[in-house]
Legacy VTK file of the C-alpha trace (Angstrom):
# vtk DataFile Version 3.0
C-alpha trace
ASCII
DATASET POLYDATA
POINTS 243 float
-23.196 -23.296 1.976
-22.143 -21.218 4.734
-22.344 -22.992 7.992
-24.848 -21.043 11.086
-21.869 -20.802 13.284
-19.699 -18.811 10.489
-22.740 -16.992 9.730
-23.515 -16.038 13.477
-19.903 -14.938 13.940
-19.773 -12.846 10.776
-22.669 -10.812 12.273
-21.565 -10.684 15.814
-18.287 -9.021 15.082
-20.818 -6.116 12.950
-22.690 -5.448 16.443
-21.681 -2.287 18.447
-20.691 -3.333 21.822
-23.304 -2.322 24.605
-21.964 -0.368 27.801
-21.885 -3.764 29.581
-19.664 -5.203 26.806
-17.550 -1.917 27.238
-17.439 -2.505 31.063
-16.584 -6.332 30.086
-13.606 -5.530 27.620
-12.350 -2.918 29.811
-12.053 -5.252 32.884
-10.364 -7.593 30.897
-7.677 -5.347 29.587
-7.271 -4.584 33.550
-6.417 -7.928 34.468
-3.445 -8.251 32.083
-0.174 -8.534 34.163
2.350 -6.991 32.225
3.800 -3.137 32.705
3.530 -2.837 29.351
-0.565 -4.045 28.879
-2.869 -1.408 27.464
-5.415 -0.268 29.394
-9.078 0.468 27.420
-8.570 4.311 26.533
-4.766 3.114 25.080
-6.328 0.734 23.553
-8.751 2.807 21.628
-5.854 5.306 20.909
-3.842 1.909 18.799
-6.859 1.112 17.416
-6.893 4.539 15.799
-4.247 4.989 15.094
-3.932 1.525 13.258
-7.146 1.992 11.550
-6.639 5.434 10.176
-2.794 4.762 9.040
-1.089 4.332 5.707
-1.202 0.560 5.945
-2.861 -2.752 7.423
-1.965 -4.189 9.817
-3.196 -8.039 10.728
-4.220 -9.019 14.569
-1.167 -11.541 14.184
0.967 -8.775 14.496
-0.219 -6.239 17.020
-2.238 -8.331 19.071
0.894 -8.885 21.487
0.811 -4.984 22.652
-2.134 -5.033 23.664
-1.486 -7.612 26.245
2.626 -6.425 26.612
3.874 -9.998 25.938
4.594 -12.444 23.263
3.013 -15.010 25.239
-1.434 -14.735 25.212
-2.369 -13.891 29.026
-5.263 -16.307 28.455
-5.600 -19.618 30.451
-8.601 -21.013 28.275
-9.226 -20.936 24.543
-12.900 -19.675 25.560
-11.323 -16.378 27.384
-9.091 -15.441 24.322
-12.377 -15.773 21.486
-14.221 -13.616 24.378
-11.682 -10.561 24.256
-10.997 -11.025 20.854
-15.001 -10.937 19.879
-14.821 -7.750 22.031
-11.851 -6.130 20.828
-12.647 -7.209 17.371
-16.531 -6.042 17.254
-14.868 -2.087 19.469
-12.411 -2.214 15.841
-14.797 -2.546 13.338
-17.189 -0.106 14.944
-14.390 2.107 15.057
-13.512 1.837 11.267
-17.531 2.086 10.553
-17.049 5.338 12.298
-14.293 7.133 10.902
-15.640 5.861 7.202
-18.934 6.522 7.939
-19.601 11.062 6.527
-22.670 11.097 9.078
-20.867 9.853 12.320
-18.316 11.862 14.315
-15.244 9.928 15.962
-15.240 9.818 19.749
-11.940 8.521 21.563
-13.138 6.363 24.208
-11.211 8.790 27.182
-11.321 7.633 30.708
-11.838 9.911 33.483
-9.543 9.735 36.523
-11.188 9.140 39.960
-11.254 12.336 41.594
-11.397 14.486 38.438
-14.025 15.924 36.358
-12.929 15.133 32.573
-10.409 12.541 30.758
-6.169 13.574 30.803
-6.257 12.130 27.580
-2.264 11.033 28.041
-3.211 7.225 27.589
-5.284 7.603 24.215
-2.598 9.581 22.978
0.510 7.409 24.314
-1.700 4.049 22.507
-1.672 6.220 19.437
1.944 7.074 18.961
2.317 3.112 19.804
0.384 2.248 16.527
2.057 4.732 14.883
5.337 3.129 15.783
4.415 -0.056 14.272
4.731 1.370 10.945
7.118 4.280 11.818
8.291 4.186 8.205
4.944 4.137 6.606
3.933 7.715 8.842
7.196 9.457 7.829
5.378 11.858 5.043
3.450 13.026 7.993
6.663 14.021 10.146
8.208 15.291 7.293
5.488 17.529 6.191
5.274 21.178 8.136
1.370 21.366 7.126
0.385 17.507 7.700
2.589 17.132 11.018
0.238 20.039 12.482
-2.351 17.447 12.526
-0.837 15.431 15.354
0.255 18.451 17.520
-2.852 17.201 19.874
-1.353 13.949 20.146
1.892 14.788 20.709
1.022 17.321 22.963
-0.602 14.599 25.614
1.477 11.947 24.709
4.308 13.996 25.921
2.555 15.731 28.838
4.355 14.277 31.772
7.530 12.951 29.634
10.717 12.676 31.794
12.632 14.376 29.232
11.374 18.020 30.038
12.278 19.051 26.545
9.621 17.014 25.072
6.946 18.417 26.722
4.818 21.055 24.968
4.416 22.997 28.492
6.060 23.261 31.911
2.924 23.186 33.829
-0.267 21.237 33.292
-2.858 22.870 31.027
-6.275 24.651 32.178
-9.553 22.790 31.408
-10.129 25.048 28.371
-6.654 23.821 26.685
-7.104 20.219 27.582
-10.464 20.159 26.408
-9.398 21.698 22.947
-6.470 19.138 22.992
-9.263 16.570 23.404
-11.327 17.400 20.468
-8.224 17.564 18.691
-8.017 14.067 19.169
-11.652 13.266 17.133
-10.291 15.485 14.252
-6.524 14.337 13.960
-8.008 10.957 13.644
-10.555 11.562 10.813
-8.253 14.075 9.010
-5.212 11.193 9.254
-7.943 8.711 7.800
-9.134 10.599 5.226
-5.966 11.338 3.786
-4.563 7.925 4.369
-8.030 6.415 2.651
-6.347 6.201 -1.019
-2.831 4.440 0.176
-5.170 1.591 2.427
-6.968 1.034 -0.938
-4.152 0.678 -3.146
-2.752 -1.605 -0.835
-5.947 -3.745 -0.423
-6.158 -3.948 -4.142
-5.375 -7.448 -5.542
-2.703 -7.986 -8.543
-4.423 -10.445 -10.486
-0.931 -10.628 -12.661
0.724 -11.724 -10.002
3.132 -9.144 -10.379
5.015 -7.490 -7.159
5.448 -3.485 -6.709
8.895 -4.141 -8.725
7.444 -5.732 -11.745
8.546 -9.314 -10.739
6.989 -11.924 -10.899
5.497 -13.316 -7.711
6.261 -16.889 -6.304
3.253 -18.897 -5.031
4.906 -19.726 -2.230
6.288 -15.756 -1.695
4.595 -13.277 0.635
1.985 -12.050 -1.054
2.034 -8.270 -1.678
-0.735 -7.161 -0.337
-0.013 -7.251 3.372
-1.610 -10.104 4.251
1.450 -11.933 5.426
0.128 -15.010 4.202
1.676 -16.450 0.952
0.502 -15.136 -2.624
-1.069 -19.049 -3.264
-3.239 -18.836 -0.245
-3.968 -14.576 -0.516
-4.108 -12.530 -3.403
-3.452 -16.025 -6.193
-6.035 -17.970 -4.874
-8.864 -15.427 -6.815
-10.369 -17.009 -9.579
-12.405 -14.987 -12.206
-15.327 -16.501 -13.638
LINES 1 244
243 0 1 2 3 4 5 6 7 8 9 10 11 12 13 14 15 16 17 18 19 20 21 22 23 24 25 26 27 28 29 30 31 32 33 34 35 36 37 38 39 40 41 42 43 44 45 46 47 48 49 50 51 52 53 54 55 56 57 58 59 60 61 62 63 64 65 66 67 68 69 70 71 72 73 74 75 76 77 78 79 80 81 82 83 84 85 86 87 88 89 90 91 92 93 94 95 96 97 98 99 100 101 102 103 104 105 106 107 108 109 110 111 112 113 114 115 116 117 118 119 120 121 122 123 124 125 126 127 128 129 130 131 132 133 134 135 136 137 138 139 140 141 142 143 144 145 146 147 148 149 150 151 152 153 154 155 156 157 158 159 160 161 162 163 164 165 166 167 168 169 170 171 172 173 174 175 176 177 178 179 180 181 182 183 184 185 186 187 188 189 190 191 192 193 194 195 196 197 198 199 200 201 202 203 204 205 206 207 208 209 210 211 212 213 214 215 216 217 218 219 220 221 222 223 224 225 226 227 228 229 230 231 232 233 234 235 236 237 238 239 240 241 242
């Protein structure tokens, strides 16, 4: 029987953070001492990007960006399960989002003191950083005149105030009418990438109850198992039993 703390959990993590919880995460992601630390709007920009790409990715392996270290910037166990709860519940509301035909996608853009709406550059920069995680796994889209379109917005304010001038999609800051195009052109790159990305998650997530790899050979119980997990084939994909 599942236990009330697993069962608590399980529904915590489907809750929608409140703006409090927002305020909470993003203070949190703040404090992190490393140059390379997300803050909350690059956050939300990896998230996307991680969510609506060609593959899955596990915590284990991109949890370390967020905080720009190897090493957890926690000094409790209790202060770790608090950003992960948050960061965890912001994902999957995310993902409800994008999968959801009734919702529309909002990047969660933070505006500058002193200004009147969000640069953008941050969300943008965090989504090229998912994208990088599984460079190989994007390359159809950069290959592809028609499907590389779709990230012109992202590019475009990842790039905004790149050293390298040639990078840059304009030598002088755009008006508000351009930026807030760009911005919207954030919401739709996102659902367009994770619509057409939908099919290759799902093939991926699909168990091989043969236990046969993408090769034809047969997998080891003790080899990776093919699905992406990163955990081996015994304890993944091998452990299903069909009644």
């Amino acid at each position: 029987m599942e236990s009330q703390i697993h069962r608590r959990s399980r529904l915590a993590l489907d809750q929608s953070l409140t703006d409090a919880e927002y305020d909470r995460l993003a203070a949190i992601l703040d404090r992190f001492p490393e140059e390379d630390a997300m803050d909350a709007e690059e956050m939300d920009g990896f998230f996307a990007a991680l969510i609506c790409g060609p593959v899955t990715i596990p915590p284990s392996v991109y949890l370390g960006d967020i905080w720009g270290s190897e090493e957890t910037p926690f000094s409790t166990a209790g202060d770790f399960e608090e950003f992960l709860n948050l960061a965890m519940r912001h994902w999957n509301f995310m993902a409800r989002v994008l999968s959801s035909r009734d919702l529309t996608f909002l990047p969660w853009l933070l505006v500058e003191e002193g200004e009147e709406i969000p640069r953008g550059n941050r969300w943008a920069q965090g989504f090229l950083r998912g994208v990088g995680l599984c460079r190989e796994a994007w390359e159809e889209i950069f290959e592809n005149e028609d499907k590389f379109a779709i990230l012109l917005p992202v590019l475009a304010l990842a790039h905004e105030n790149d050293p390298d001038l040639e990078m840059r999609s304009w030598t002088t800051p755009p008006d508000r009418k351009l930026r807030e195009q760009l911005l919207a052109g954030l919401s739709v790159a996102t659902q367009k990438l994770d619509d057409y990305f939908r099919s290759c998650r799902m093939r991926e997530a699909r168990p091989q109850p043969t236990g046969l790899g993408a090769s034809g050979r047969k997998i080891g119980r003790n080899d990776p198992c093919s699905c992406g997990s990163g955990k081996k084939y015994k304890r993944c994909c091998g452990s299903v039993t069909v009644h």
